[in-house]
CHARMM-style PDB file with segment names, atoms N, HN, CA, C and O in Angstrom:
ATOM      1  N   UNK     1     -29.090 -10.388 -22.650  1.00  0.00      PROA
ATOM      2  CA  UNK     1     -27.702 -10.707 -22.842  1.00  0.00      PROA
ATOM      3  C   UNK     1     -26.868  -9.425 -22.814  1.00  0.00      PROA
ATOM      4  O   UNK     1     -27.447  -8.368 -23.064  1.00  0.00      PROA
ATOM      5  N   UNK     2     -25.441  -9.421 -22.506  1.00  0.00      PROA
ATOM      6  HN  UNK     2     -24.971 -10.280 -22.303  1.00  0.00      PROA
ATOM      7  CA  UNK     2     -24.553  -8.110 -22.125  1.00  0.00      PROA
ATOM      8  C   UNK     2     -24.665  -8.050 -23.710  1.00  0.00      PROA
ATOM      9  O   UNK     2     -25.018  -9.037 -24.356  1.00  0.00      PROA
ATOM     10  N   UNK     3     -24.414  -7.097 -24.170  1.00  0.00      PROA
ATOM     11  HN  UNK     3     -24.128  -6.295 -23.645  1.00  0.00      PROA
ATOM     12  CA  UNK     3     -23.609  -6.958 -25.629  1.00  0.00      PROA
ATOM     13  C   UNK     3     -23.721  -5.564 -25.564  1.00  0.00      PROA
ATOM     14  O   UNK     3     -24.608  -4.878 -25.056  1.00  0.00      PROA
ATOM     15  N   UNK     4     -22.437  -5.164 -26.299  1.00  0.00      PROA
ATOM     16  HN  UNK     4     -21.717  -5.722 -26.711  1.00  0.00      PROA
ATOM     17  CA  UNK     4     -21.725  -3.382 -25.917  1.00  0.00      PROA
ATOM     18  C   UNK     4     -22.996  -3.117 -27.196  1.00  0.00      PROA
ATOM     19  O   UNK     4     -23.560  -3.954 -27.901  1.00  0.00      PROA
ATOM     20  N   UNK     5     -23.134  -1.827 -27.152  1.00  0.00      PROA
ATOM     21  HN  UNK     5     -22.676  -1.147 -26.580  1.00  0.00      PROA
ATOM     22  CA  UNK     5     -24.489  -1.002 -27.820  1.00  0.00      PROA
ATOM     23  C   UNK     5     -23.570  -0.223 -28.612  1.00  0.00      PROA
ATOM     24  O   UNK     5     -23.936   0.269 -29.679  1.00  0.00      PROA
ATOM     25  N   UNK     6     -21.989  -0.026 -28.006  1.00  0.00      PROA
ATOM     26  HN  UNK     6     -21.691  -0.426 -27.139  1.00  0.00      PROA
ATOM     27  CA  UNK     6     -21.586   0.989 -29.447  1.00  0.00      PROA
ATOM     28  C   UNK     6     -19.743   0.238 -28.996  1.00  0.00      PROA
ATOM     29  O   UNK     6     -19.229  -0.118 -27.936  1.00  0.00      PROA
ATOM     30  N   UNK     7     -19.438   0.269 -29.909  1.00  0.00      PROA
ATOM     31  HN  UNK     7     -19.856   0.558 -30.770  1.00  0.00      PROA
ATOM     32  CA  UNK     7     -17.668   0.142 -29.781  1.00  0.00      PROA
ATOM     33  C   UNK     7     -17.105   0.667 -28.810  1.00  0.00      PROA
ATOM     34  O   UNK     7     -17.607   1.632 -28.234  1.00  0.00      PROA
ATOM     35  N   UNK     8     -16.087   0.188 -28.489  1.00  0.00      PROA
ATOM     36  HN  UNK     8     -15.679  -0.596 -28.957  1.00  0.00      PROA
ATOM     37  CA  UNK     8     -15.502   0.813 -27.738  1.00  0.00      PROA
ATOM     38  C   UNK     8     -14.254   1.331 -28.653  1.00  0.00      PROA
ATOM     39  O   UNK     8     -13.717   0.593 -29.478  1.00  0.00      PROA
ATOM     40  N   UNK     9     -13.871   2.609 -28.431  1.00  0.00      PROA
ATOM     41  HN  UNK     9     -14.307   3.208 -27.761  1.00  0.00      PROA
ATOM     42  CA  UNK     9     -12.681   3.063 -29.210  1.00  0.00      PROA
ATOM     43  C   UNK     9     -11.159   3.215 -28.682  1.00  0.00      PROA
ATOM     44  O   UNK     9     -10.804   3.536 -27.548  1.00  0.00      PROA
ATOM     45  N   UNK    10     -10.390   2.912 -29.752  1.00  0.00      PROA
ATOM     46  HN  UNK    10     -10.678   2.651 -30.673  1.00  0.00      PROA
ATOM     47  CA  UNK    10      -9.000   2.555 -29.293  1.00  0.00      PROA
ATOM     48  C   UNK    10      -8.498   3.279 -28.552  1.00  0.00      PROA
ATOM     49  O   UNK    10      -7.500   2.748 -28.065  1.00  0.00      PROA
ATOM     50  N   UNK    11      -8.771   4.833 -27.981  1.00  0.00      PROA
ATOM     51  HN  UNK    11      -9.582   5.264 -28.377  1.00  0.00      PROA
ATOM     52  CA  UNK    11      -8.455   5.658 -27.065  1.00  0.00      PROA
ATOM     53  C   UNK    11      -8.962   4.861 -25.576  1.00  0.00      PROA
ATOM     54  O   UNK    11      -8.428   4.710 -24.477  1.00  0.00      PROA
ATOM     55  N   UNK    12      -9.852   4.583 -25.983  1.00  0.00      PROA
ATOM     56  HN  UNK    12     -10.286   4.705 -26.875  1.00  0.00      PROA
ATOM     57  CA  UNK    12     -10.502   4.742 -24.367  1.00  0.00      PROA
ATOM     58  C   UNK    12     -10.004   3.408 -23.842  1.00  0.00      PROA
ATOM     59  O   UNK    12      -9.493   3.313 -22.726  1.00  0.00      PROA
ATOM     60  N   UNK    13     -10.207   2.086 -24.899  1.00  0.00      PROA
ATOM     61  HN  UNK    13     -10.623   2.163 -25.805  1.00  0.00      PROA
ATOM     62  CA  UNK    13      -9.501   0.382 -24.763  1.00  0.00      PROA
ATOM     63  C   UNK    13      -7.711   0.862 -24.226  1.00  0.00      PROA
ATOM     64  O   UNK    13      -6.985   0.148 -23.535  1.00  0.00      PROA
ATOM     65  N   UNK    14      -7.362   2.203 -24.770  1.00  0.00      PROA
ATOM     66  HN  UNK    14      -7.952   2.782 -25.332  1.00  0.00      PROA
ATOM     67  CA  UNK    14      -5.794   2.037 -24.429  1.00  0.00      PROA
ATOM     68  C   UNK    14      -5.838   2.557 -22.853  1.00  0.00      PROA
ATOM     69  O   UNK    14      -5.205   1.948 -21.990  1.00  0.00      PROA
ATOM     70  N   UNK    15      -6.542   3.593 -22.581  1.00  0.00      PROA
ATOM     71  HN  UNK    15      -7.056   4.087 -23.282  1.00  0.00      PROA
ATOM     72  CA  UNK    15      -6.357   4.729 -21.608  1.00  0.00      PROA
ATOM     73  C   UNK    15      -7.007   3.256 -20.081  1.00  0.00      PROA
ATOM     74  O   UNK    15      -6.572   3.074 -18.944  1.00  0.00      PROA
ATOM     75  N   UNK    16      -7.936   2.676 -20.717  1.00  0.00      PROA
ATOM     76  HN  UNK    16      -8.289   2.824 -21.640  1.00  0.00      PROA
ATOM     77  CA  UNK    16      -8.435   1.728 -19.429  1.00  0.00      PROA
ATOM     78  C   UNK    16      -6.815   0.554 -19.292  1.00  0.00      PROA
ATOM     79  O   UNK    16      -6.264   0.102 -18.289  1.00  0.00      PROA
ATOM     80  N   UNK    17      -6.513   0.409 -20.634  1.00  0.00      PROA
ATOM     81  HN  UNK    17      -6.960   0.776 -21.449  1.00  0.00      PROA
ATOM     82  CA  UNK    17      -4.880  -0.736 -20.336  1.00  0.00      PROA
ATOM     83  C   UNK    17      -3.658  -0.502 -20.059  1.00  0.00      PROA
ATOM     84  O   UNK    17      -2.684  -1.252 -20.010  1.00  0.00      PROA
ATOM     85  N   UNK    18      -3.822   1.002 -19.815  1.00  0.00      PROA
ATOM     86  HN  UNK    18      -4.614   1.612 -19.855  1.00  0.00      PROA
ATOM     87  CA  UNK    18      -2.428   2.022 -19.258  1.00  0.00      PROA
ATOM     88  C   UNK    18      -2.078   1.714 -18.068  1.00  0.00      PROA
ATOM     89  O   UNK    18      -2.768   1.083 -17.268  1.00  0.00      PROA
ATOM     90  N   UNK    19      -0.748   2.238 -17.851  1.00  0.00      PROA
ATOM     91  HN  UNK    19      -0.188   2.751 -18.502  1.00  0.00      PROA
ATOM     92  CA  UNK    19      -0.473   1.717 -16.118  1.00  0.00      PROA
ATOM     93  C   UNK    19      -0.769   2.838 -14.692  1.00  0.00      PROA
ATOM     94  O   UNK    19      -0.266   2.939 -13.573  1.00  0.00      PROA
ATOM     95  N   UNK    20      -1.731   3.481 -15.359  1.00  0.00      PROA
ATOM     96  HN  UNK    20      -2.139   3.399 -16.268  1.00  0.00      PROA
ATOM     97  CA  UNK    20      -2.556   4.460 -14.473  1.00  0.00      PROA
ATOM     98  C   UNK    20      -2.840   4.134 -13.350  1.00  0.00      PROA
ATOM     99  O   UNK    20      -2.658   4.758 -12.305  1.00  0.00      PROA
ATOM    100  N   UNK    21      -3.490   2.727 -13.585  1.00  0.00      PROA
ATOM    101  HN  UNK    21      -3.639   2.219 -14.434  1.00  0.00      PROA
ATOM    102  CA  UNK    21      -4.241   2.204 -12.497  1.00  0.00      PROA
ATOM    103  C   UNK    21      -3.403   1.146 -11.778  1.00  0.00      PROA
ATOM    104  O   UNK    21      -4.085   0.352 -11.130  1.00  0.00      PROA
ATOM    105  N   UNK    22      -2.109   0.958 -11.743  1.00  0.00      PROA
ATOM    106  HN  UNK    22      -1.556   1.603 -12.270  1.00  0.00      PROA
ATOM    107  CA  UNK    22      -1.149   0.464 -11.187  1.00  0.00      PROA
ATOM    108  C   UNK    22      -0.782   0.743  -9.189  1.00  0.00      PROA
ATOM    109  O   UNK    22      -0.315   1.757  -8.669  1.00  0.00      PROA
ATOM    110  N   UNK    23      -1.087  -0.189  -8.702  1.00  0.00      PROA
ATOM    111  HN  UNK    23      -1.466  -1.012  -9.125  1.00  0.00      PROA
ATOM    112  CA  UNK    23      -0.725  -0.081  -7.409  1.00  0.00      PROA
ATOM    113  C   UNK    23       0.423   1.025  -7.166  1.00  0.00      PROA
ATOM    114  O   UNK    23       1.222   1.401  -8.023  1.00  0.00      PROA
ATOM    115  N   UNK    24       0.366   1.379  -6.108  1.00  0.00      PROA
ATOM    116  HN  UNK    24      -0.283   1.073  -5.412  1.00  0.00      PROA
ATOM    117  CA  UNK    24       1.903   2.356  -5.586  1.00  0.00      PROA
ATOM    118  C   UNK    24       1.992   1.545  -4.314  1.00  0.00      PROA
ATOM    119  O   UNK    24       1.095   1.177  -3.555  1.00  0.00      PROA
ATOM    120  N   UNK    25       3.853   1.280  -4.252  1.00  0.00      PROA
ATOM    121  HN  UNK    25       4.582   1.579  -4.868  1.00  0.00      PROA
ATOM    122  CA  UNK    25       4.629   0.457  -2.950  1.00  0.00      PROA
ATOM    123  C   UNK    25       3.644   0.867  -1.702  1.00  0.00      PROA
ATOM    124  O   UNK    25       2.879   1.816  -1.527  1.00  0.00      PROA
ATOM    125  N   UNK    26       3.916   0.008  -1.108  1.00  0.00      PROA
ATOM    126  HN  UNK    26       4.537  -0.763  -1.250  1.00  0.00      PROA
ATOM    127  CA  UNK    26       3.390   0.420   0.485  1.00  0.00      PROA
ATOM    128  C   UNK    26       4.663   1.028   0.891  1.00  0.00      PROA
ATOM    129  O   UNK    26       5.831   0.743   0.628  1.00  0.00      PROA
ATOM    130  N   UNK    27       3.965   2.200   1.804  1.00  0.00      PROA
ATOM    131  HN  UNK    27       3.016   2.432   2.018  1.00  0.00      PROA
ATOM    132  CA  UNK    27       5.211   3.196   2.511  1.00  0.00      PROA
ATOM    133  C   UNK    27       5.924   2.838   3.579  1.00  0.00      PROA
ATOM    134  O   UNK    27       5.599   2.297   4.636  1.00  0.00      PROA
ATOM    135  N   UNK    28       6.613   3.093   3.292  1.00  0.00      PROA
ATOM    136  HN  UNK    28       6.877   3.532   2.434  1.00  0.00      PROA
ATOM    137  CA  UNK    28       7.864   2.591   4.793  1.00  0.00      PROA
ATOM    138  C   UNK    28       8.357   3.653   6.025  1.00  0.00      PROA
ATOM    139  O   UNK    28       7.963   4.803   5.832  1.00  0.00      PROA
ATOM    140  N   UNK    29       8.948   3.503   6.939  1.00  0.00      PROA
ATOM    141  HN  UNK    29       9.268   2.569   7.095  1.00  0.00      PROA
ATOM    142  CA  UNK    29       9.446   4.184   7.625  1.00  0.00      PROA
ATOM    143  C   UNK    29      10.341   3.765   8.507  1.00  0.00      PROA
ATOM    144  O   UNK    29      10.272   2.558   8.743  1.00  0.00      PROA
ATOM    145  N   UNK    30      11.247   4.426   9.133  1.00  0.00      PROA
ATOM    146  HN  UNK    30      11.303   5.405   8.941  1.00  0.00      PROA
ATOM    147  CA  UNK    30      12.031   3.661  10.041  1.00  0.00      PROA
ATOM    148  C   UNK    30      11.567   4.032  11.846  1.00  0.00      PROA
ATOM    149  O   UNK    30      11.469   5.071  12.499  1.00  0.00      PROA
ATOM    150  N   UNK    31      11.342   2.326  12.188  1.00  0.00      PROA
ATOM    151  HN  UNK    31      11.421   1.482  11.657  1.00  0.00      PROA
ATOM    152  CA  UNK    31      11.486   2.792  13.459  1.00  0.00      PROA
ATOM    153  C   UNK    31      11.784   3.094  14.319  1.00  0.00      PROA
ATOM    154  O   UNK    31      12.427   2.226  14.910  1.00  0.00      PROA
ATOM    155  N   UNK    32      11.555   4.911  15.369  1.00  0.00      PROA
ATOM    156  HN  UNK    32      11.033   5.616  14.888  1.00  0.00      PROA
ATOM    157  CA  UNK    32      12.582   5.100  16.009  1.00  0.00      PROA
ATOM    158  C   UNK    32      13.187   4.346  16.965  1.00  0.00      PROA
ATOM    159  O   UNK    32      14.409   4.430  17.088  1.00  0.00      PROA
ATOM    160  N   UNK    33      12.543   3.614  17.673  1.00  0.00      PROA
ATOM    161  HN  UNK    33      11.551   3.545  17.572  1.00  0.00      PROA
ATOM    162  CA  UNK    33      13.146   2.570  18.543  1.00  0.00      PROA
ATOM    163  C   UNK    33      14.382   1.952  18.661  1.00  0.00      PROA
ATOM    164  O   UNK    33      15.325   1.840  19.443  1.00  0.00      PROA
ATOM    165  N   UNK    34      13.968   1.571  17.486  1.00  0.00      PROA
ATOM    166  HN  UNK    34      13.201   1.662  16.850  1.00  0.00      PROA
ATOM    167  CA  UNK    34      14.847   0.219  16.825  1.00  0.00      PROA
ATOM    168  C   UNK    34      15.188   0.453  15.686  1.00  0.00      PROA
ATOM    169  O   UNK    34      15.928  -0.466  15.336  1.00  0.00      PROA
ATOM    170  N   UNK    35      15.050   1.267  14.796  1.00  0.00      PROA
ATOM    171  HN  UNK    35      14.449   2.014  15.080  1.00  0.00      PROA
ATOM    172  CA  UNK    35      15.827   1.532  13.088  1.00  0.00      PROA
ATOM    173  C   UNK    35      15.438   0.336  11.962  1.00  0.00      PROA
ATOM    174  O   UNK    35      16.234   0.130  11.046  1.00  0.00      PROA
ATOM    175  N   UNK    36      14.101  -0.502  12.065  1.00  0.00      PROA
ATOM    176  HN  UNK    36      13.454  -0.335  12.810  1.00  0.00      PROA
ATOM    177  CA  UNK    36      14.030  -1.526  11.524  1.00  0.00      PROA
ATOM    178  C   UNK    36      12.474  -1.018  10.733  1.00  0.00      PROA
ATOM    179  O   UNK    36      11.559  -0.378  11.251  1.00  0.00      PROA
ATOM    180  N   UNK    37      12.566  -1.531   9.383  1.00  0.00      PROA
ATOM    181  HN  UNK    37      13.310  -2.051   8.962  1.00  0.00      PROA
ATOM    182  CA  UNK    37      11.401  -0.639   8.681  1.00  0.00      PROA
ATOM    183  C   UNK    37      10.002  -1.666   8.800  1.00  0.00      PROA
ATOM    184  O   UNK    37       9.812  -2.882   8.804  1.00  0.00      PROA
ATOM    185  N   UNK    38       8.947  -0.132   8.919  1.00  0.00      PROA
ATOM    186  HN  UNK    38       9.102   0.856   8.916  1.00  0.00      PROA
ATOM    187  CA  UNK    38       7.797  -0.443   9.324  1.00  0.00      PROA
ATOM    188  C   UNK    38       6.460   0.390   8.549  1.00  0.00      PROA
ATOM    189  O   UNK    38       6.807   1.360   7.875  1.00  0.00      PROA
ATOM    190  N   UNK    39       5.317   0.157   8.583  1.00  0.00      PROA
ATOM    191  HN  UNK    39       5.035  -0.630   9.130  1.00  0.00      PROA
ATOM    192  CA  UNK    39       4.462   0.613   8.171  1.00  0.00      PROA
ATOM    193  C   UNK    39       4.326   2.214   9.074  1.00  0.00      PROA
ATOM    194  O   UNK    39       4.896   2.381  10.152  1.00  0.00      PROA
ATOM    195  N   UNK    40       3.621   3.107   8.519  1.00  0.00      PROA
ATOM    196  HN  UNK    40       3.158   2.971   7.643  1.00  0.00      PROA
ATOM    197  CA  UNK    40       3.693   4.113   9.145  1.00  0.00      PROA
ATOM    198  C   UNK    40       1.955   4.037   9.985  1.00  0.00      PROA
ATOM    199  O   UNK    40       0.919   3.619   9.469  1.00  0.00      PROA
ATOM    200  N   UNK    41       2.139   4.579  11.357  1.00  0.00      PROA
ATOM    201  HN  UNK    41       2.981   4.919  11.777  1.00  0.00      PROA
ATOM    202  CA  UNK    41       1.028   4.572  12.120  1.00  0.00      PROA
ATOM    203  C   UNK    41       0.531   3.294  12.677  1.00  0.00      PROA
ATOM    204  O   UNK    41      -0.649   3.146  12.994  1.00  0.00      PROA
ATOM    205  N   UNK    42       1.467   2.332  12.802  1.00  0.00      PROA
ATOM    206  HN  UNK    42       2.425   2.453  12.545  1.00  0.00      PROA
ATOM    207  CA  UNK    42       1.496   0.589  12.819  1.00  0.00      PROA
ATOM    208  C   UNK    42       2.548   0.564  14.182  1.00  0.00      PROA
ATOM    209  O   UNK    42       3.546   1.247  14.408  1.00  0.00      PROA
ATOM    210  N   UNK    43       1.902  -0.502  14.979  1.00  0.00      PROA
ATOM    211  HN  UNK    43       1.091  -1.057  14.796  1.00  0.00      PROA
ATOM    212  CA  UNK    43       2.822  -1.041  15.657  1.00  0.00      PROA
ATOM    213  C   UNK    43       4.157  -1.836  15.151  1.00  0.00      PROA
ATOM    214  O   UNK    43       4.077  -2.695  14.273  1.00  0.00      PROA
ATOM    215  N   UNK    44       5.519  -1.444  15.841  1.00  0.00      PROA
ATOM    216  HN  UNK    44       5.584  -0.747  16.554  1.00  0.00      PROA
ATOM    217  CA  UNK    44       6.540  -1.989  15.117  1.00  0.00      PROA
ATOM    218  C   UNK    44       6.595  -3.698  15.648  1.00  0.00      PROA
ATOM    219  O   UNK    44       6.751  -4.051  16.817  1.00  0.00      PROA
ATOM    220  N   UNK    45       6.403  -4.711  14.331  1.00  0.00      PROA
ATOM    221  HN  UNK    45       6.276  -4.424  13.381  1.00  0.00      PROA
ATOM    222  CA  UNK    45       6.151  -5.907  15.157  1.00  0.00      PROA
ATOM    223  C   UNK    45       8.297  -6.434  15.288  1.00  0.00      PROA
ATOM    224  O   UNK    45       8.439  -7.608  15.631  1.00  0.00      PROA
ATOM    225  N   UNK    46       9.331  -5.844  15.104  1.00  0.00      PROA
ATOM    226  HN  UNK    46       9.216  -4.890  14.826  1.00  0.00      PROA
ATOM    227  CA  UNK    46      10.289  -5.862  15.903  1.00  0.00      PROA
ATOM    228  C   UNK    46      10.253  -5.625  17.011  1.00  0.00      PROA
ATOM    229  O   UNK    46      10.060  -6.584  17.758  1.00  0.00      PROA
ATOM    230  N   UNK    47      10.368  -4.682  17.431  1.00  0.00      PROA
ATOM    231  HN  UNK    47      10.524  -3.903  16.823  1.00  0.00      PROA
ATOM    232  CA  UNK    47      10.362  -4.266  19.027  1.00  0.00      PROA
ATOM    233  C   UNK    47       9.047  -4.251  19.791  1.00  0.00      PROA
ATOM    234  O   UNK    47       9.104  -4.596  20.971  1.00  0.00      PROA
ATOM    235  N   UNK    48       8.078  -3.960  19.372  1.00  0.00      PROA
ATOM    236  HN  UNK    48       8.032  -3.679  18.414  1.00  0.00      PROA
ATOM    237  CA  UNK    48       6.726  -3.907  20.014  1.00  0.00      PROA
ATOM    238  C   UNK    48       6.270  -2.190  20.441  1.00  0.00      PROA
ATOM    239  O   UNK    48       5.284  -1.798  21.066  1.00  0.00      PROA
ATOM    240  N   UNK    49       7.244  -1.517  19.920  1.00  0.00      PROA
ATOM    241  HN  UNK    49       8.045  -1.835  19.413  1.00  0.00      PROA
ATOM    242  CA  UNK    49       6.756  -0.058  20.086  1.00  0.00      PROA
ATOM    243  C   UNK    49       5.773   0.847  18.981  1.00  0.00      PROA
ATOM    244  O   UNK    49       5.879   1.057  17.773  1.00  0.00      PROA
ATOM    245  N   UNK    50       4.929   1.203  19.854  1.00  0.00      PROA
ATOM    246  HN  UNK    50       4.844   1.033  20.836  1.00  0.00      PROA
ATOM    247  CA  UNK    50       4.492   2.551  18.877  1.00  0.00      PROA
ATOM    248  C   UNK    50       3.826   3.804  20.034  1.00  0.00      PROA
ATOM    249  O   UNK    50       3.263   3.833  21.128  1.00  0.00      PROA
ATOM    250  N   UNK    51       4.230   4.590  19.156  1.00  0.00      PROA
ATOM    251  HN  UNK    51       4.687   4.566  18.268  1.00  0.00      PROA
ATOM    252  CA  UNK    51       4.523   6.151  19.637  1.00  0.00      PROA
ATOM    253  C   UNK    51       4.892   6.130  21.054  1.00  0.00      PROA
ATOM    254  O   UNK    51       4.347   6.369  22.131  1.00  0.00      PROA
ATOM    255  N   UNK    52       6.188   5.700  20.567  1.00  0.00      PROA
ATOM    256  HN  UNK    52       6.631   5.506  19.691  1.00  0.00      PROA
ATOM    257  CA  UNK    52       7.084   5.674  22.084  1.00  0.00      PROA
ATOM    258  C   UNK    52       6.930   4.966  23.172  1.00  0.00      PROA
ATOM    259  O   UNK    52       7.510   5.296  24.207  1.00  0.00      PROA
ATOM    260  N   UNK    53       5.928   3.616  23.093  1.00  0.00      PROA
ATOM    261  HN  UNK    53       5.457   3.348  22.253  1.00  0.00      PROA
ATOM    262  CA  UNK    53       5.380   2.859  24.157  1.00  0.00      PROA
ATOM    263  C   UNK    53       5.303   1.850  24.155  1.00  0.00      PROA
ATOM    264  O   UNK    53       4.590   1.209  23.383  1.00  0.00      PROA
ATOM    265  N   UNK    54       6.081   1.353  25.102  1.00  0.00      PROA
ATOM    266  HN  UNK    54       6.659   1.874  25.729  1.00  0.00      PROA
ATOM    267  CA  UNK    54       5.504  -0.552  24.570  1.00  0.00      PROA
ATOM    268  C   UNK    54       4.801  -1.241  24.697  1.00  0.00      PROA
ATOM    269  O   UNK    54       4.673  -1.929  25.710  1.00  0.00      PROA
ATOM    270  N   UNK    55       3.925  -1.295  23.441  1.00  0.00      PROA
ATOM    271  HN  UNK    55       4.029  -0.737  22.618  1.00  0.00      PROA
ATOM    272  CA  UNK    55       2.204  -2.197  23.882  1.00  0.00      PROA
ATOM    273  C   UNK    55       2.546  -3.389  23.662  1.00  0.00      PROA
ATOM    274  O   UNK    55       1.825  -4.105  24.357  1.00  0.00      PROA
ATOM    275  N   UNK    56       3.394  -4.108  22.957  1.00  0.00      PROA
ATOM    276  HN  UNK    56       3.980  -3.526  22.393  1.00  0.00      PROA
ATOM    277  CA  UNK    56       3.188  -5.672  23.302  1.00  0.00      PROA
ATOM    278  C   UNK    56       4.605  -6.060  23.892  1.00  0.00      PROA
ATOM    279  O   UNK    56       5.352  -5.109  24.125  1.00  0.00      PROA
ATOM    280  N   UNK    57       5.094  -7.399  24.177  1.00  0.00      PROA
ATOM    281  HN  UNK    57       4.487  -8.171  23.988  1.00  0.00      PROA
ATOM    282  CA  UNK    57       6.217  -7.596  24.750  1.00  0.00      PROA
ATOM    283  C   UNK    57       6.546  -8.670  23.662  1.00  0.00      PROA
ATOM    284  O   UNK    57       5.875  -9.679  23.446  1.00  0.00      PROA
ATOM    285  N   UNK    58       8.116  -8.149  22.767  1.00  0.00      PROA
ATOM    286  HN  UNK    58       8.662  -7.329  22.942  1.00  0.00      PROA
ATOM    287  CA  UNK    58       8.507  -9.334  21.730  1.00  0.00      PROA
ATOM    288  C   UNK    58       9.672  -9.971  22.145  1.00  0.00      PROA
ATOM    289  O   UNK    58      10.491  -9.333  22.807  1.00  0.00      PROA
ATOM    290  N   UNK    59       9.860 -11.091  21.864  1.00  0.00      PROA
ATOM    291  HN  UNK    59       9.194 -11.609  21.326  1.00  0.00      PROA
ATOM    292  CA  UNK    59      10.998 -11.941  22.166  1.00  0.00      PROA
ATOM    293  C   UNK    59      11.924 -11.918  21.349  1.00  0.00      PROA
ATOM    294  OT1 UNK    59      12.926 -12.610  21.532  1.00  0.00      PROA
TER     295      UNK     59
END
């Protein structure tokens, strides 16, 4: 059966329930193309450009 072998202490119960481990935003950027925000290193799914080229065709 699990059962903890020693306490856990209120430092360590706080430091694991802190917001340390809190996601960070996904990054944005604007695309030059088109000025419409996008993931960075991502095809822009507005226009269909990335690094200056148009790989897909959007309507």
């Amino acid at each position: 059966m699990a059962v903890p072998k020693r306490r856990v202490s209120k430092a360590r119960r706080d430091k694991r329930r802190s917001n340390v481990w809190k996601m960070e935003p996904v990054a944005l950027v604007k695309c030059p193309q088109c000025g419409e925000a996008k993931r960075p290193h991502r095809l822009c799914t507005a226009c269909g450009y990335y690094n200056g080229k148009q790989v897909i065709s959007v309507d």
